[in-house]
KOLSE-478051 format. One record per residue (C-alpha): residue in one letter; x, y, z. Coordinates in steps of 0.001 Angstrom, whole numbers, padded with zeros to 6 digits, always signed. Each point is the difference from the previous one (the first is absolute). Layout:
aXYZ/...
// end
This chain:
x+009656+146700+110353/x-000660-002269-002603/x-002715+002186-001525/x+001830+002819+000274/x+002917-001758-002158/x-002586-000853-002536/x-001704+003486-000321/x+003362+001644-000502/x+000819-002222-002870/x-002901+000277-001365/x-000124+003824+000314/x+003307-000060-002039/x-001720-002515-002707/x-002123+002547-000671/x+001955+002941-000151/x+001968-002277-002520/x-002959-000759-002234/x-000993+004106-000603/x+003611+000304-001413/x+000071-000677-004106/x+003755+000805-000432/x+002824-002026+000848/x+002925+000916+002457/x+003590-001117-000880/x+001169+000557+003519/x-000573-003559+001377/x+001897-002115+002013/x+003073-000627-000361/x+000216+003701-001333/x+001738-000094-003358/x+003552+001947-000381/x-001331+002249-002808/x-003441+001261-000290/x-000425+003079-002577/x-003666+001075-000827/x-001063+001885-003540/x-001518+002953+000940/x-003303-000802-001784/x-001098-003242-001554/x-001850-003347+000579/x-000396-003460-001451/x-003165-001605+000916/x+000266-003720+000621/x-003436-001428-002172/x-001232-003601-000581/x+001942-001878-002711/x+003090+001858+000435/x+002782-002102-001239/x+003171-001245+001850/x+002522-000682-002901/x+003103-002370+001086/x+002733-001540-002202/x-001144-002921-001912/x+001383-003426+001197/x+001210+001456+003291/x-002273-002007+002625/x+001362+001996+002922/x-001204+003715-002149/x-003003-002417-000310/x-000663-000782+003542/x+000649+003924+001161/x-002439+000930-002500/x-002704-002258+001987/x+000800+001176+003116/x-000649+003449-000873/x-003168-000814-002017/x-001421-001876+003518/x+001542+002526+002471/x-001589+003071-002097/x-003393-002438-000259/x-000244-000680+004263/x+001358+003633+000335/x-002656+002061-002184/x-002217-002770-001921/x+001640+001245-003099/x+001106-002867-002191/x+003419+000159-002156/x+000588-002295-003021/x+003626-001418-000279/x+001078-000084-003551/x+003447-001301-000899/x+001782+002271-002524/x+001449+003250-000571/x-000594+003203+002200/x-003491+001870-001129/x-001563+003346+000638/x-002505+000420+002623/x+001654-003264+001537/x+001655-000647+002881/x+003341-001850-000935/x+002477-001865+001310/x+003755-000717-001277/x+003266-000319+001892/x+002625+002946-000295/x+003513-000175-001080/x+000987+003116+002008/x-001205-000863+003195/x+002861-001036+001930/x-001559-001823+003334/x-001184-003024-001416/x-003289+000152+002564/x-000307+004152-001122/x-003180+001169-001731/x-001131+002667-001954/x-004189+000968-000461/x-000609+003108-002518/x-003592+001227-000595/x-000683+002491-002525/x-002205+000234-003462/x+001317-002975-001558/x-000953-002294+003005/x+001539-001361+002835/x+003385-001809-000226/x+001384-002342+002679/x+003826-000982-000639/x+002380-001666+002429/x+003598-001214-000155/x-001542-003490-000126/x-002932-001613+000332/x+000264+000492+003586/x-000057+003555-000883/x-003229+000356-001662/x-001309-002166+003164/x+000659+002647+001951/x-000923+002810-002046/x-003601-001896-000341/x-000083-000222+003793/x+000352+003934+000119/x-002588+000807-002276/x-002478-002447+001884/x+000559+001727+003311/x-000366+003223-001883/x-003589-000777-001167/x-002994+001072+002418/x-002307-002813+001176/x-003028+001367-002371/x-002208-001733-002095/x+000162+003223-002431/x+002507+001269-002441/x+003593+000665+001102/x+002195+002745-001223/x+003449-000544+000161/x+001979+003484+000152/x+002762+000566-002717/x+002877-000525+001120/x+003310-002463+000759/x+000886-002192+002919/x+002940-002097+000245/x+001613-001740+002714/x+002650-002818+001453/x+000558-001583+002900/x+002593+000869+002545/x+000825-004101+000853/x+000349-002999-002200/x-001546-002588+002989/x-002977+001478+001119/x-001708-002750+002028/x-003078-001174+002152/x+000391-003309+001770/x-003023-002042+001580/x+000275-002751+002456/x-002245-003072-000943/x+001096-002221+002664/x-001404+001127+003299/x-003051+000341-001995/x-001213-001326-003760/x-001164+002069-002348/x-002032-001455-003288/x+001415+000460-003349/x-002457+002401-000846/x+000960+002092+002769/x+003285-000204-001073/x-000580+001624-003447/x-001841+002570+001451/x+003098+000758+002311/x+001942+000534-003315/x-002857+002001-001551/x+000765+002287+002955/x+003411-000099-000440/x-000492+001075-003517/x-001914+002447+001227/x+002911+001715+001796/x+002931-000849-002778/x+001573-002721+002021/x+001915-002431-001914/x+000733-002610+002239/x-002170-002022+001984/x+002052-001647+002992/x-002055-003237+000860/x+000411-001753+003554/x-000761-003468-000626/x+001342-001814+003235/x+000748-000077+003369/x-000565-001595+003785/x-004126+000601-000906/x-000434-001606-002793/x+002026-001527-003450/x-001746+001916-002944/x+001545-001574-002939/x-000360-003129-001884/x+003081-001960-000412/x-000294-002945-001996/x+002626-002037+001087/x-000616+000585+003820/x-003591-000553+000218/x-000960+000399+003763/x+001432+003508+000117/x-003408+000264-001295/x-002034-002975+001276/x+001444+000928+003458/x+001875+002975+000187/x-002620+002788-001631/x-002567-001024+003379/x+000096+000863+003283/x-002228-001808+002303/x-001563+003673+001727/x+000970+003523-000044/x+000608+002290+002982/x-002966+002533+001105/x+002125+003763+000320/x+002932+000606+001485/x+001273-003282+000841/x-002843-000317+002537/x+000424-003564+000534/x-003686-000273-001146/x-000229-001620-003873/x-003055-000379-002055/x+000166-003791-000075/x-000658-000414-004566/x+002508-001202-001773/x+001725+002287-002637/x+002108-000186-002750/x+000188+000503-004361/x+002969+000295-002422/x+000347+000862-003424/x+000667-002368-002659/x+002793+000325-002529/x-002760+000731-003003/x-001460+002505+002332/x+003464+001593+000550/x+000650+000234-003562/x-003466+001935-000720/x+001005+002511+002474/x+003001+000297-001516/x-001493+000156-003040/x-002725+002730+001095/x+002499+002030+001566/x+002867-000198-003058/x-002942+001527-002145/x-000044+003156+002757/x+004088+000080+000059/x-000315-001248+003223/x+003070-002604+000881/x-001414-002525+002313/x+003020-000620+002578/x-000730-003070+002120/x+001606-001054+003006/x+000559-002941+001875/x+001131+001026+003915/x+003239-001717+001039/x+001855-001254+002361/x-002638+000962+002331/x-003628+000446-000408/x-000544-003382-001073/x-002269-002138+002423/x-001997-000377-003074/x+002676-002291-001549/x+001087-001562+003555/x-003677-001112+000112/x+000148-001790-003217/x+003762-001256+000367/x+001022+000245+003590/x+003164-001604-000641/x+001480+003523-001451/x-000293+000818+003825/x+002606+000303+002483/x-001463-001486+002787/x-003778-001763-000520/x-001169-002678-001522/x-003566+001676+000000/x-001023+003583-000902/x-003468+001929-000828/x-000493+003282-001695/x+000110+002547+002247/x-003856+001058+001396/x+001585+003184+001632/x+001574+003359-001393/x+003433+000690+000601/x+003506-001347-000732/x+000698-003863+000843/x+003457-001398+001230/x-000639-003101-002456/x+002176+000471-003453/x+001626-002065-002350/x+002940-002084+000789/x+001979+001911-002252/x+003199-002578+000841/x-002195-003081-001555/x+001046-000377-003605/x-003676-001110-000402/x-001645+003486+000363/x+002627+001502-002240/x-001560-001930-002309/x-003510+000288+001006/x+000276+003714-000542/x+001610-000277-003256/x-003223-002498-001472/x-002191+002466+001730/x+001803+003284-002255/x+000913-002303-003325/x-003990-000610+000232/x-000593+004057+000743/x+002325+001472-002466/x-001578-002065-002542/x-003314+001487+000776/x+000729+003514+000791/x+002258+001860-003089/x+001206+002489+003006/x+003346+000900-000552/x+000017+000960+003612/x-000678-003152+003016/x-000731+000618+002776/x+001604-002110+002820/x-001411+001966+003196/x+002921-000717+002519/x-001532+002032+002779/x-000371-000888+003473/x+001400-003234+000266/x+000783-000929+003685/x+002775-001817-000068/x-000585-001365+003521/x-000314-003803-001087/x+002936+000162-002201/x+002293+000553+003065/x-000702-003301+001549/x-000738-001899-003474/x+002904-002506-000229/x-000894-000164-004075/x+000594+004387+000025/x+003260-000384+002266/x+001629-002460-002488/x-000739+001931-003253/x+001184+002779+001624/x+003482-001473+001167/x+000109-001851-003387/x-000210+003935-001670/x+002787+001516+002558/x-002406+002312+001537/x+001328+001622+003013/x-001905+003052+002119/x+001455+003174-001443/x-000976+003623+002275/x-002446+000763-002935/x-002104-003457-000624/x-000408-003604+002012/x+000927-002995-001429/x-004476-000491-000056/x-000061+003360-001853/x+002858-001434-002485/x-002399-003038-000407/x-002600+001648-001227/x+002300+002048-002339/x+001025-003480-001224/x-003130-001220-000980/x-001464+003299-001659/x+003297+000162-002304/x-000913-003712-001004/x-003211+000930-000895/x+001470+002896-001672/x+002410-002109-002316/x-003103-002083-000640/x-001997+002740-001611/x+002965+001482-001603/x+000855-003195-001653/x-003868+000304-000875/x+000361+003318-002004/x-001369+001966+003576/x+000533+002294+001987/x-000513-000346+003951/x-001480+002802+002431/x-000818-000184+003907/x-000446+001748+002796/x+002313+002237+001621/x+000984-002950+002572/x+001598-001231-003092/x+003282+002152+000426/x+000564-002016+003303/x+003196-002313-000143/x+000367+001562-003380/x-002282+000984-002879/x+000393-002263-003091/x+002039+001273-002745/x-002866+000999-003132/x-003107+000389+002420/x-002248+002796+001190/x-001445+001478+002833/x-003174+000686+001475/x+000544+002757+002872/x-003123-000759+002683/x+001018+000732+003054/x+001640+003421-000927/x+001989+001690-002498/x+003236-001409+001611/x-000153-003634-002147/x-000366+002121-003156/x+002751+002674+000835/x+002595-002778+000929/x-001250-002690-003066/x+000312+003464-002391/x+003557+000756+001364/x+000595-003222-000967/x-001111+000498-003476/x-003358-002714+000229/x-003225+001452-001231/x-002574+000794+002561/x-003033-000006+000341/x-001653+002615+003389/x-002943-001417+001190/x+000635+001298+004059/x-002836-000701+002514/x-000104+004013+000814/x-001114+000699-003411/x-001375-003135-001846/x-001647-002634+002339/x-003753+000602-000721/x-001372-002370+002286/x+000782+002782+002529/x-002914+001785+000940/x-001039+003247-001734/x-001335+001464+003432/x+000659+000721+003203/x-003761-000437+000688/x+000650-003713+000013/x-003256-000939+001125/x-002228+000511-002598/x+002969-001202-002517/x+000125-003598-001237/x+002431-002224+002008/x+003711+000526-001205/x+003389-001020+001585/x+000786+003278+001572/x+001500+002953-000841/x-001105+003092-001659/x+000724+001213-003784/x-002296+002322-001413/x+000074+001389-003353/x+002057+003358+000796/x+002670-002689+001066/x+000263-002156-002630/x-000256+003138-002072/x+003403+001699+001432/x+002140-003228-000705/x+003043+000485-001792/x+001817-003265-001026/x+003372+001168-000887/x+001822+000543+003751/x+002418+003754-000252/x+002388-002103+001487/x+000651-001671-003756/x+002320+001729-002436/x-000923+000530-003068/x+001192-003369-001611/x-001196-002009+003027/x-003223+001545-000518/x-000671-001673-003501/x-000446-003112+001778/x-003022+000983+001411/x-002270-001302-002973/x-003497+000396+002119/x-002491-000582+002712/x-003099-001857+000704/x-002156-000255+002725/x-001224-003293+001452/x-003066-001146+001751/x+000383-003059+002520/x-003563-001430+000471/x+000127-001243+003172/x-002809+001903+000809/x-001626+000312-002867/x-002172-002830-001018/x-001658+001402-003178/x+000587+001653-003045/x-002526+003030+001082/x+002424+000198+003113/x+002929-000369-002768/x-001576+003184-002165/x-000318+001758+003062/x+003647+000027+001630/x+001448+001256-003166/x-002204+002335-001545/x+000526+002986+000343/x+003673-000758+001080/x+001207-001565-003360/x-000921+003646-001623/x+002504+001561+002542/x+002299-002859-001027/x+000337+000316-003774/x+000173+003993-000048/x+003452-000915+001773/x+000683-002513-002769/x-000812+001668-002352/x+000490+004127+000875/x+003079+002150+000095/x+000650+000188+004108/x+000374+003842-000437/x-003680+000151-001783/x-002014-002220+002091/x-002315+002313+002673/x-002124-001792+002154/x-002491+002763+000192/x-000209+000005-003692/x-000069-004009-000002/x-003650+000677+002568/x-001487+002539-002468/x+000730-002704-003295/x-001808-003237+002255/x-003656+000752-000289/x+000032-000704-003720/x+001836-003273+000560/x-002490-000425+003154/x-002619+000007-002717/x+001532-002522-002253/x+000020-002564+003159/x-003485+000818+000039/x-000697-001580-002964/x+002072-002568-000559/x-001306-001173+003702/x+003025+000529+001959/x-000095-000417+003831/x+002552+002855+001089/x+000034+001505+002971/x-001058+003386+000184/x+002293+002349+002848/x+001188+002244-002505/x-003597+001307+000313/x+000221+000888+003166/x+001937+002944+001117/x+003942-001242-000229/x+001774+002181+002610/x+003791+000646-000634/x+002094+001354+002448/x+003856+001704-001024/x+002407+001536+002627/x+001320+003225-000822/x+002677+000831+001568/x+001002+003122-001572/x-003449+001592+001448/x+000122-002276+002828/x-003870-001269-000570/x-001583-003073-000927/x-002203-000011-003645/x-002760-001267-000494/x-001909-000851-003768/x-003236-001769+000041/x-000431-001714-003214/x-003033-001624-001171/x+000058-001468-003619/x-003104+001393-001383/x+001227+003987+001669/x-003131-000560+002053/x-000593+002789+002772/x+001726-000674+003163/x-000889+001305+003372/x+002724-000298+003069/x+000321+001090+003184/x+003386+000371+001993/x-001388-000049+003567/x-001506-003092-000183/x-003196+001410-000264/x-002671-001419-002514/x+001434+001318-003486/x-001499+003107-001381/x+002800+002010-001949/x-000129-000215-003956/x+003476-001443-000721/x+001789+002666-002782/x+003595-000792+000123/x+003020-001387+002060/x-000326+000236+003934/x+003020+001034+001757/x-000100-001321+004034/x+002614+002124+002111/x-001722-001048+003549/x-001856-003471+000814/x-002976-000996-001803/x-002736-002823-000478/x-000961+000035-003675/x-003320-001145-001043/x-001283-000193-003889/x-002473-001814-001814/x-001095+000553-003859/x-003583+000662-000881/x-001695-000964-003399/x-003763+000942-000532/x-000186+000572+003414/x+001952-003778+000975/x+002716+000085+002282/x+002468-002233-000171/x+001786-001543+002983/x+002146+002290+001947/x+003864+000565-000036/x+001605+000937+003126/x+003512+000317+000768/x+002037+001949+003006/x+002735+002335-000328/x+001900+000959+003258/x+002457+002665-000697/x+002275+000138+002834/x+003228+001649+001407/x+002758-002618-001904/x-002260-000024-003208/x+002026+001068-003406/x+002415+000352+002501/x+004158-000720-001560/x+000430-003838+000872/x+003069-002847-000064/x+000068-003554+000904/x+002742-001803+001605/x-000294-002821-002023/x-002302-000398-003246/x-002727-002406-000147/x-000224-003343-001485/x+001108+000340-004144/x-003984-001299-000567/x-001598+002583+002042/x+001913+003550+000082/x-002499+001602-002279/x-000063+003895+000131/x+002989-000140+002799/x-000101+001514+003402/x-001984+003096-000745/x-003282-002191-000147/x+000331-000574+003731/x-001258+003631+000096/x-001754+000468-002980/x-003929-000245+002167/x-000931-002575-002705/x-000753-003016+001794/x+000220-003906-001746/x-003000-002467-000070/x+000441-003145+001512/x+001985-001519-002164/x+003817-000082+000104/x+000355+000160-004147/x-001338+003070-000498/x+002578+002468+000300/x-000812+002220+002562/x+001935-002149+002554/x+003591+000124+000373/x+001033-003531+001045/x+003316-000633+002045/x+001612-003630+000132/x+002656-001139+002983/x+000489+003832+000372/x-001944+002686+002414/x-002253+002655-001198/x+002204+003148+000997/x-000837+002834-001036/x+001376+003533+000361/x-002226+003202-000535/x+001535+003672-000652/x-002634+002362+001422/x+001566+003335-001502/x+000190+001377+002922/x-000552-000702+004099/x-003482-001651+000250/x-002273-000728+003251/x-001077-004064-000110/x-000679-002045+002595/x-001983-003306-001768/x+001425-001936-003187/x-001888-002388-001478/x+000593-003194-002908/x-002450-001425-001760/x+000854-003473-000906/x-001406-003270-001767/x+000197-003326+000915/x-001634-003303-001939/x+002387-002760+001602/x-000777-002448-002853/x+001590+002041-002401/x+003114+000602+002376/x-000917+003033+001120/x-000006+000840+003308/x-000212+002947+002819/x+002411+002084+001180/x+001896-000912+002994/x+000602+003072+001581/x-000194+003719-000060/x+002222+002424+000585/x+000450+003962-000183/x+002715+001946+000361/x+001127+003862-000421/x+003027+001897-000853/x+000652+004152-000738/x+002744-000993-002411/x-000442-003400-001360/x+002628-001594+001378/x-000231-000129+003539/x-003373-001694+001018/x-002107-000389+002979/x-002495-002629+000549/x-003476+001187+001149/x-001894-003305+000148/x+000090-003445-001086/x-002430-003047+000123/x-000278-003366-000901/x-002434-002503-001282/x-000066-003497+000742/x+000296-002826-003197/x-003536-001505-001116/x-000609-003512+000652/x-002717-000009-002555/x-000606+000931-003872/x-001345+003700-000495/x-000979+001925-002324/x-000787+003650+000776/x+001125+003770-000134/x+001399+001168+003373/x+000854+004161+001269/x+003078-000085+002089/x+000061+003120+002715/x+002370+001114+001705/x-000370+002925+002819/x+002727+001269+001221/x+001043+003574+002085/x-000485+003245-002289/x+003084+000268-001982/x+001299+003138-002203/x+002218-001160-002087/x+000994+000221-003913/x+000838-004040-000350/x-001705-002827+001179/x+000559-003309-001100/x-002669-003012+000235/x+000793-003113-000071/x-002084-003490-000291/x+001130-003176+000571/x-000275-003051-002579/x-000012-003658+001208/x+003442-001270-000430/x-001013-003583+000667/x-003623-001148-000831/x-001905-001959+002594/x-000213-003758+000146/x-003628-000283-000350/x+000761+001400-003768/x+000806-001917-003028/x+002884+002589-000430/x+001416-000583+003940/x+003212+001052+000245/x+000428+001952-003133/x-000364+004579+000031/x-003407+001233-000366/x-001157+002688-002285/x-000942+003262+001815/x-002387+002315-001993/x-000181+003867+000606/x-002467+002265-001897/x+000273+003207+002261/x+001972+001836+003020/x-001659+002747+001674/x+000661+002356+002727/x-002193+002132+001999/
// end
């Protein structure tokens, strides 16, 4: 498969190299893009880059275009500081350019001029005309013409974890060169937690000495089995300030953060008296969350953490600091005498909405708050954050949802979306998880990431200017290289930044295929280790309920010829256009180049008597997890085996039950649910089944009912529920499934409602 990968991308090299002309439609696509009818300027040897004299930052764009156009064609530019020339290409900033991060590229007789709103501007406008320019050691022609372009979000983010695993400073710039790449401008950096302690602090020396090594590192899945060698690195405070130095000269904002309360068995190691209960602690070998946090009732850590951020801030110029604040159990603090008396000494009582632990935590995150404040900073966190009450001048970072960002915007604090379902690219890319890399779980390929929309309809207008971004993030638990690292987000952070940067009404994902083989090509050569699905064929599947039929587009990047098959049968049909399945089907495709297939797609469609049928719910799903609503219980499109996805409806504390309007009397005697159940995320299987008819919708008959028993052991799997019953005519029935109203004590979650997850309802 391997091979296969490699020809492809070579194949497209190739086709890249014949081309002499360069193509403004790159990624992201740029707002306005209007062609002279006739008209090139060929890019020659010598070519000047003019640049305002005694502005260093006009002075370091002009380089990076001079060595981007150099690796890019071999053609080498001459900066020249100075006033704008013909035949040049020059840069200046523009008064009339009202987005400070807006650009504006004109080619036409006189040359080629690059202006932005600022500096930042031009950046970007230089980053446009590089992934423009084929890969060719030959002359380019760059068509007449003007391009300009903003950004649709201020933030626009990529954060990677350097905990779990260490990444070398080099690696590190070249992160940011990729971030560049893709017009992010800030670089979220994850520089501790239970794995390892990543930054120096001078005045707390074995956060280093102790904290940044753990003595082994778990093999997989937390097998139980570890590798037995020592690991562990940080970053010194000189090294921090060259990355932030590197990165400032890319208008990248490096935005560190320091995880807190919890997360921090790198510190306990090192200073086990900011514990609750030990006198002894080791940095975690295993992946996961640990019970061990701070003692945020001892005086001494408050004043641990502040060192550790007056030590941070003055390394990192970040306006922004990160404080983490996620998944902190708060377990120990319940029975920590130290926790119980700050908490009586600050009143706090158990109100309906937060614990007197949750109101702890709020405590201590509003301290640090007041610290950075007082410190000319601003403080952002994770959604757990708004627990016990969000601090009065800090920002959000929505993860596990949109929810945290809709509430923290109605509450007028900037947010940040960064939601698992969309952003979290150490999912995998794949259902075909076997010949994938390792990952945590989950599935998020690039058609996913690419239909994100970070500003919820639930916001009003004014609530909605809150929303200054997203970013995607990449834990590495998993991921032990910087090959590995390349590979998780590439393609995905292209998908990412046309959403950062595009118009939601303009972006088309089919459009966004057809633009990646060019910027396929520019990996190429700059070495890039991205992975390569988008050449295969990308099925898509839409409901239509209007003509009652399931579509289906087969998309390959490069438009390659596709050849299907709907019976299951080995494919053989030339793909020309949108299927539409009315019946059931087995869909098989595969691309061919130079007579190479590439791996096979296959889906299933099942179109069956409640499909695109009129459905309501009894009660809605979970806020997290309602998605398209009740019609995609019989929209045929099935979800992957991940919860996050979207194709799953996902009901907490209340039953699946679901009511389906046939039209008119119907003949069924089978229903079926198809449900999905990974108990270590919470989510578990239905309870029961049952199915009942009426003629008029209000008067109702039961015609069977079943039910499961509870598991007494983690699962993870996809389960069909059926359900026979007597032949029934009837214009109603209603199906219900049971959720688990009380989880079962072999769980961590015992005695608390489990999730139920429903993709489809059929009946036959």
């Amino acid at each position: 498969m391997k091979k296969l990968f490699l020809l492809a991308a070579c194949c497209l090299c190739l086709h890249a190299q014949a081309q002499q002309k360069a193509d403004y439609r790159v990624v992201p696509l740029p707002e306005n893009i209007q062609l002279a009818k006739t008209g090139e300027l060929k890019l020659t040897d010598g070519m000047k880059v003019t640049y305002p004299a005694g502005n260093e930052l006009m002075k370091n764009n002009a380089e990076f275009l001079a060595e981007y156009v150099a690796e890019i064609t071999g053609l080498k530019l001459v900066p020249a500081a100075g006033a704008a020339q013909k035949g040049a290409i020059n840069l200046s900033l523009a008064k009339n350019l009202k987005n400070r991060e807006a650009y504006a590229v004109k080619v036409d007789a006189a040359g080629v001029s690059i202006s932005g709103a600022s500096e930042a501007g031009v950046f970007y406008g230089i980053q446009m005309l590089r992934k423009s320019l084929p890969v060719t050691q030959e002359a380019v022609l760059l068509p007449y013409g003007t391009v300009s372009d903003k950004p649709a979000f201020e933030y626009r983010g990529m954060m990677l974890d350097c905990s779990r695993h260490f990444f070398p400073v080099e690696f590190v710039k070249k992160y940011i060169d990729i971030l560049a790449l893709h017009g992010e401008n800030n670089f979220h950096w994850h520089l501790t937690d239970d794995q390892g302690w990543r930054f120096e602090v001078k005045r707390y020396p074995k956060l280093t000495e102790v904290g940044s090594k753990r003595a082994q590192t778990v093999i997989g899945h937390n097998t139980g089995i570890y590798d037995g060698t020592p690991y562990g690195g940080y970053y010194t405070q000189d090294q921090c300030r060259e990355i932030v130095e590197y990165a400032k000269k890319r208008y990248i904002n490096v935005m560190p953060e320091i995880d807190m309360p919890g997360h921090m068995l790198g510190a306990l190691a090192a200073y086990p008296e900011l514990g609750c209960h030990k006198d002894h602690y080791d940095v975690w070998q295993i992946w996961g969350v640990s019970d061990d946090v701070l003692c945020v009732g001892n005086p001494k850590t408050v004043e641990f953490i502040q060192g550790v951020l007056e030590e941070l801030i003055d390394v990192f110029p970040s306006e922004m600091i990160h404080v983490g604040g996620d998944e902190c159990p708060k377990t120990a603090w319940k029975t920590c005498p130290t926790c119980q008396a700050k908490a009586k000494e600050l009143g706090l009582v158990a109100t309906e909405k937060h614990t007197v632990e949750e109101q702890l935590q709020s405590y201590f995150i509003k301290e640090m708050e007041k610290f950075l404040n007082a410190h000319g900073r601003k403080m952002i966190g994770w959604d757990e954050t708004l627990e016990g009450g969000l601090a009065p001048n800090a920002s959000i970072m929505s993860w596990r949802g949109l929810e945290g960002g809709i509430e923290a915007a109605k509450q007028h604090h900037n947010v940040v979306m960064t939601p698992t379902s969309f952003c979290y690219f150490d999912y995998y890319q794949s259902t075909d998880q076997k010949n994938e890399p390792i990952a945590i779980g989950g599935f998020l390929p690039v058609s996913r990431v690419y239909e994100f929309n970070p500003v919820p309809e639930q916001l009003t207008a004014e609530e909605a200017k809150y929303i200054k971004g997203c970013q995607a993030n990449l834990w590495v638990e998993y991921i032990p290289d910087g090959n590995q690292v390349e590979y998780m987000v590439l393609p995905r952070m292209a998908a990412l930044c046309e959403t950062q940067w595009m118009d939601r009404s303009a972006k088309n994902y089919e459009d966004f295929v057809g633009r990646m083989p060019k910027l396929f090509a520019l990996y190429d050569k700059l070495g890039l280790n991205y992975a390569k699905h988008l050449l295969n064929v990308n099925g898509v599947l839409t409901s239509n309920f209007d003509e009652k039929c399931v579509e289906v587009n087969l998309l390959t990047a490069d438009k390659a010829p596709v050849y299907y098959s709907l019976d299951g049968s080995a494919p053989s049909k030339l793909y020309e256009g949108v299927l539409k399945v009315t019946d059931r089907a087995q869909i098989r495709a595969y691309a061919e180049r130079n007579g190479v297939k590439s791996p096979e797609w296959t889906e299933s469609v099942k179109v069956n008597k409640a499909s695109f049928k009129n459905i309501t719910l009894k009660d809605q799903p979970a806020p997290n997890y309602t998605y398209g609503g009740a019609k995609q219980l019989v929209d045929c499109i099935h979800g992957t085996n991940t919860f996050s996805m979207g194709a799953w409806l996902g009901f907490l504390g209340d039953d699946c039950v679901a009511t389906l309007d046939m039209g008119t009397p119907t003949e069924c005697s089978k229903a079926s649910v198809r449900v999905l159940v990974e108990t270590g995320s919470w989510v578990f299987d239905t309870n029961g089944l049952k199915v009942e008819a009426s003629d008029d919708g209000n008067n109702w008959k039961k015609l069977g009912e079943v039910f499961y028993p509870l598991p007494t052991d983690q699962e993870k799997t996809i389960r069909v529920h059926e359900l026979d019953f007597p032949k029934t005519k009837a214009r109603y029935f209603r199906v219900s499934a049971g959720t688990v109203k009380s989880i079962p004590q072999f769980h961590d979650g015992r005695g608390k409602k489990g999730y139920l997850f429903v993709d489809e309802i059929e009946l036959d």
